[in-house]
C-alpha positions, 0 to 999 in steps of 0.5 A: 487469519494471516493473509501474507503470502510467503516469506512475509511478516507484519507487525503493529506498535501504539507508537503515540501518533493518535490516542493512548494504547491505539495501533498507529505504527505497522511494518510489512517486512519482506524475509527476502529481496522484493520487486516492487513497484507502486502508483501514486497521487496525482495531487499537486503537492504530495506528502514527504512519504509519497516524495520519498518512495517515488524517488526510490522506487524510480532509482531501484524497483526493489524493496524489502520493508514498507513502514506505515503510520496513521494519524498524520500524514507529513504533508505540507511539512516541508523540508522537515517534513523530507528529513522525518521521513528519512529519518523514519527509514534509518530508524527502520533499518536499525531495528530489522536489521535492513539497508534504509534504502530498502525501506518505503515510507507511509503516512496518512491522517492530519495534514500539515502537522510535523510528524511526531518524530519521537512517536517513531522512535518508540514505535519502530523497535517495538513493531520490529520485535514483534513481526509475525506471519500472523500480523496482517490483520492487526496491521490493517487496523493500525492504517486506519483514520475515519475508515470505520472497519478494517480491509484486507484480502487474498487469494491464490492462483496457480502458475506452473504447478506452484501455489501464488499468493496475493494479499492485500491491506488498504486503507480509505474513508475521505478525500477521494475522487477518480486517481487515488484519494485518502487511500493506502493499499499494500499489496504483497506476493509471493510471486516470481516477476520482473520489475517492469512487468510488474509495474506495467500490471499495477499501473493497468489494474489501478487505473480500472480499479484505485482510480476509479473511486470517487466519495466526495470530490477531494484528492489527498496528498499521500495516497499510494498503492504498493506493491512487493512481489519475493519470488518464493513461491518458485514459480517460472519468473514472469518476464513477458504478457504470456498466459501466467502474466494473464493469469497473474493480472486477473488476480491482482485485479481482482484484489485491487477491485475488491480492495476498492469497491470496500473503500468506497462503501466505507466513505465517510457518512456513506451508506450506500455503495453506487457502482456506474456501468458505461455500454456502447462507449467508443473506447475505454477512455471515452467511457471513463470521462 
């Protein structure tokens, strides 16, 4: 079942990052201009990826690809590491036809080995050939690591008469504690929005939501939560918190927890899913700590 919101397309390659004829290579290409907007790890020594997509997102809020691979993470690669990366997104760019600068980068799986370059040389052209409306659920087993079954989600809403949509892959088994872990969530809609309001819903909701996850107490270095939003479904832009943005908010947040509560059950040697409920606190960050 394709989960994609309007205007976008996935695809998946076995590129070589892991076994032979495994998916380990997904692309998320957005058919027009998106917003975008993200949260990252608060891990002292971020991956390459995480590096590269916060300086872009912080120069320009706009993307039009995420590319993802899974079995390494380009993380603690160095300045090897920065020029794969870079590399990648000019790789990216050629095959789909985009400006690199709109590419985002992504990595999970082994720390500390330089990335097989030569794995993304034959994954990207053949991921890009093959995109399709239909791809999301093959790219959700594409960002797999220990995760022992795929996640994805969506729903709609109305704003303004117009149809929205919001889906959503996430990947997350091991290293994760409160503030993001071993955790990759890609968010995509269709939903007309401005950047900064976009970014102020992904921030609010991640933080009740992405990092409020825990299974063993590590953090990792590459974890992202992103997020692309197209406009196509032609709804009145949102610009400000009025009743849209709140509408629009419940939403997000309820693919985010949804996203989060299947990671955390899927913790590495997990077996049960423990929720904790704080009452009577004296605010919300007092109930957090």
């Amino acid at each position: 079942m394709s989960i994609a919101p309007q205007g976008f397309r996935f695809a998946v390659a076995a590129a070589g990052f892991r076994k032979e004829n495994r998916p380990d290579l997904a692309l998320l290409v957005s058919d027009v201009p998106a917003v975008a907007a993200g949260t990252f790890t608060q891990n002292r020594f971020p991956a390459a990826p995480v590096v590269v997509a916060k300086a872009m997102l912080a120069e320009r809020p706009e993307a039009r690809a995420v590319v993802i691979n899974s079995g390494q993470a380009n993380a603690c690669t160095g300045d090897e590491g920065m020029r794969n990366c870079r590399l990648t997104l000019e790789l990216v760019g050629r095959a789909a036809g985009l400006d690199p600068s709109a590419v985002l980068p992504a990595s999970t799986g082994v720390i500390g080995q330089t990335i097989n370059i030569q794995a993304v040389q034959t994954g990207v052209p053949k991921a890009a050939a093959a995109l399709s409306r239909e791809g999301s659920g093959g790219a959700a087993t594409a960002i797999m690591t220990t995760d022992s079954v795929p996640k994805e989600v969506a729903v709609s809403l109305t704003l303004g008469g117009k149809e929205v949509k919001i889906g959503a892959i996430a990947k997350g088994s091991g290293m994760i504690h409160p503030n993001m872990g071993t955790l990759l969530a890609f968010i995509t809609t269709d939903c007309a929005i401005t950047p900064g309001v976009l970014e102020e819903a992904i921030r609010e909701v991640s933080s009740k939501t992405f990092n409020r996850v825990t299974i063993d107490g590590e953090t990792s270095p590459g974890d992202m939560a992103i997020v692309l939003a197209n406009g196509m479904a032609g709804n009145e832009q949102i610009e400000w918190k009025d009743d849209d943005y709140t509408l629009f908010h419940k939403a997000l947040h309820q693919v985010c927890e949804t996203m989060a509560r299947a990671i955390a059950a899927d913790g590495e040697g997990a077996s049960r899913l423990v929720t904790c409920t704080v009452k009577s606190a004296r605010s919300e960050e007092s109930a957090e700590r």
